[in-house]
C-alpha positions as CSV (number, residue, x, y, z in Angstrom):
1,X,-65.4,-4.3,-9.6
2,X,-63.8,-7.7,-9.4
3,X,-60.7,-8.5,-6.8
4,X,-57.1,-7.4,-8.2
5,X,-58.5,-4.7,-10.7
6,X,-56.9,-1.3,-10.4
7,X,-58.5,2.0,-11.8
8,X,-56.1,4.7,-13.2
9,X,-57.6,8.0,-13.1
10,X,-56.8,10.7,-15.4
11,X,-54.2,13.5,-14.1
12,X,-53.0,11.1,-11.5
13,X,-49.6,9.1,-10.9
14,X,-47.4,6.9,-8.5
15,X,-45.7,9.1,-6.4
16,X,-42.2,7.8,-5.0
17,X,-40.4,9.5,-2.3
18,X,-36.9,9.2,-1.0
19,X,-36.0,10.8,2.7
20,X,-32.0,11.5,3.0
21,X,-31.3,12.4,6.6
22,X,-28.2,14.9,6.6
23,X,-26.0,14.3,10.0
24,X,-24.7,17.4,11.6
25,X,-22.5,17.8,14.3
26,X,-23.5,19.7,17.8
27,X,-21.2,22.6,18.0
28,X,-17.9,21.6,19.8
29,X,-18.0,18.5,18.1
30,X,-16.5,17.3,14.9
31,X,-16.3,14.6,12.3
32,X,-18.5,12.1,10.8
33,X,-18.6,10.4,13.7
34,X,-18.9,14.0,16.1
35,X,-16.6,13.7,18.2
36,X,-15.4,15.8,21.1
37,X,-13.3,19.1,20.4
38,X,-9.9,18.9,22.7
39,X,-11.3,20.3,26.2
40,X,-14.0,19.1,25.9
41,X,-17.6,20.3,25.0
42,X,-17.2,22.5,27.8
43,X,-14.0,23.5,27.3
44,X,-13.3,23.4,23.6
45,X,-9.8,24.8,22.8
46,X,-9.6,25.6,27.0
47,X,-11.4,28.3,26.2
48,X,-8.7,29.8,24.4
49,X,-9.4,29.1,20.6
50,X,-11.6,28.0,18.1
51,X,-12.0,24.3,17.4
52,X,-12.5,23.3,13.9
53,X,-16.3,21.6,14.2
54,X,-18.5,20.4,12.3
55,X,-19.2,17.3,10.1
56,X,-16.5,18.7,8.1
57,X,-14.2,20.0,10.5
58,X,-10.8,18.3,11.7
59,X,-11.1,19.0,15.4
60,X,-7.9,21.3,15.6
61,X,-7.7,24.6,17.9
62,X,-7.0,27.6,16.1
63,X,-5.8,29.6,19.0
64,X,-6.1,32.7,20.2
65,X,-2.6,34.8,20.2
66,X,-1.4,33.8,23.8
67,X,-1.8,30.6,23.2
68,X,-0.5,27.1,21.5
69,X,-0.6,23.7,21.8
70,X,-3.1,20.8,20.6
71,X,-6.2,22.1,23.0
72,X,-4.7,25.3,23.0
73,X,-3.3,24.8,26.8
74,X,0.6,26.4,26.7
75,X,1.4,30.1,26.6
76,X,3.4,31.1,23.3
77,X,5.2,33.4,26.2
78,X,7.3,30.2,27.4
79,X,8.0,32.7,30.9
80,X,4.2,33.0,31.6
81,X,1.8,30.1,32.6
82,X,-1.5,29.7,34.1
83,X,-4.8,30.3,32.7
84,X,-4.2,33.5,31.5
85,X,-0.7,32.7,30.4
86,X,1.0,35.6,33.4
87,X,4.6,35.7,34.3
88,X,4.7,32.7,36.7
89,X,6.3,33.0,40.3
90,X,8.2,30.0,40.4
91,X,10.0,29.9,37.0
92,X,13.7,30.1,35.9
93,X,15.9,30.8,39.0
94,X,13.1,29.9,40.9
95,X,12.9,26.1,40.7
96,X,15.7,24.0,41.6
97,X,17.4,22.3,38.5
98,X,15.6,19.3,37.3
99,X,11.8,20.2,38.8
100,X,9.3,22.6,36.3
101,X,7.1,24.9,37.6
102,X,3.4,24.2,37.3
103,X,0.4,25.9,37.8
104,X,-2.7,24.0,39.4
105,X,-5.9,26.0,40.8
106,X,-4.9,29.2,41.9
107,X,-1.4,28.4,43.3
108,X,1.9,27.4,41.1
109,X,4.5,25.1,42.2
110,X,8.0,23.6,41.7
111,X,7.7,19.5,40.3
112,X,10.2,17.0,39.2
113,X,10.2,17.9,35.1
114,X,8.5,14.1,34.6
115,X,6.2,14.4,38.1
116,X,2.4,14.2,38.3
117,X,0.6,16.8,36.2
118,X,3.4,17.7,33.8
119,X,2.1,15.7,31.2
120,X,-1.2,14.0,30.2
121,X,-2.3,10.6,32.2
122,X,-1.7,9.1,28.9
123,X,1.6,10.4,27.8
124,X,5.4,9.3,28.5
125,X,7.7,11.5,29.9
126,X,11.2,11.9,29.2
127,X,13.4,13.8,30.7
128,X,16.5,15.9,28.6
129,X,19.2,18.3,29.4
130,X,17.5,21.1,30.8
131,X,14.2,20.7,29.6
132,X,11.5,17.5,29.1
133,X,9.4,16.0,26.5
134,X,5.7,14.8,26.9
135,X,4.6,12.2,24.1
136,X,1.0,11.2,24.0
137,X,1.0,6.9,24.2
138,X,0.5,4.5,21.4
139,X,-3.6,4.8,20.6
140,X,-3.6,8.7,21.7
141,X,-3.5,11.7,19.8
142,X,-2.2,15.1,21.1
143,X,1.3,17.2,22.1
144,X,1.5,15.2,25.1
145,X,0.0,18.0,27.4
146,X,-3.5,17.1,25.8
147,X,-3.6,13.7,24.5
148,X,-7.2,12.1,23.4
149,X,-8.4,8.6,22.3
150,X,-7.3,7.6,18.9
151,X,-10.7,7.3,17.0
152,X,-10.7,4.5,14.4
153,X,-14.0,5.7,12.6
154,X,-12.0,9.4,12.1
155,X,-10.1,7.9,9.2
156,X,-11.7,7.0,6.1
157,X,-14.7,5.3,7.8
158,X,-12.4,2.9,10.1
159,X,-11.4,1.4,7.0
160,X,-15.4,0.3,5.8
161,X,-17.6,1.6,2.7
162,X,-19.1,4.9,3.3
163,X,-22.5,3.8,2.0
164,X,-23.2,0.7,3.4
165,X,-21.3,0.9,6.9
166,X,-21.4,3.1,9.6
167,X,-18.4,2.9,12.5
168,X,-19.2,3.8,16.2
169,X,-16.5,4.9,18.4
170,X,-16.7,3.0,21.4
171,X,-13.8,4.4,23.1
172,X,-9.7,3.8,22.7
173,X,-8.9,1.3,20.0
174,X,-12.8,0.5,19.9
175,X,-14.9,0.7,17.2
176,X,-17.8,-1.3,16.1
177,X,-19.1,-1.0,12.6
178,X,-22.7,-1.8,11.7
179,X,-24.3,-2.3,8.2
180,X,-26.5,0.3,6.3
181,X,-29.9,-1.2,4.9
182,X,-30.6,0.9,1.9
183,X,-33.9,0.7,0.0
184,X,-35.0,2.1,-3.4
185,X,-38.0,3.0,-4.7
């Protein structure tokens, strides 16, 4: 046979195939971009709730009964605290006016209401008649007890096209977005 001849046998065709890879998430993670459940990985939902995971999934607690808040850390009981959401030793009459009573490992305490450990490293705290307010900074998301790294890429693909971009979260405010090569057959 001479050079650029091709022979077609009967019963015999060009065979094209496509491979789609199909992201998941790791469980304890969510998104299209997977992040981390509030806790943690190790500590989804403080062990307390179910997080809503998956590719699909929005990353919320669902809570078990004691318990409320964005990573399910608060009692529902507002006179218990602690892990396991118990009567706590040094609430009400306990604590001098303007302090809170807060429970760190194995031992509870009276604090100023806006002191270390009321609220989130990355929440404000203000202080109000009786009571305080924790409010998770610009960039953050949470209830203030709990606040995480806004992610960019959680919202409608950082703002790029789904099939031709994918977005990275790099950390708060980061994101970098990289293009999609897509061939055909």
């Amino acid at each position: 046979m001479g050079g650029g001849e091709r022979v077609t046998q009967k019963g015999c065709r060009h065979l094209c195939v496509k491979t789609l890879n199909q992201f998941e998430c790791c469980k304890q993670y969510w998104g299209p971009t997977c992040q981390n459940c509030p806790g943690g990985p190790d500590n989804s939902c403080n062990r307390h709730g179910i997080c809503l995971d998956g590719i699909t999934g929005n990353g919320r607690c669902v809570c078990e009964a004691r318990y409320k808040g964005f990573a399910c850390e608060e009692c529902v009981d507002e006179t218990a605290s602690g892990p396991d959401c118990v009567p706590a030793a040094c609430e009400g009459p306990n604590c001098p006016n303007r302090t809170v009573c807060v429970t760190g490992e194995k031992r509870q305490e009276c604090q100023e209401r806006c002191g270390p450990g009321v609220c989130d490293r990355n929440a404000e705290c203000e202080l109000f008649g009786e009571g305080h307010r924790c409010t998770c900074r610009r960039g953050f998301l949470g209830d203030g007890s709990v606040c995480l790294p806004l992610n960019p890429c959680s919202v409608n693909n950082g703002g790029c096209p789904q099939n031709s971009t994918t977005c990275q979260f790099d950390g708060q405010n980061q994101a970098q977005y990289h293009s999609v090569k897509a061939s055909l057959c």
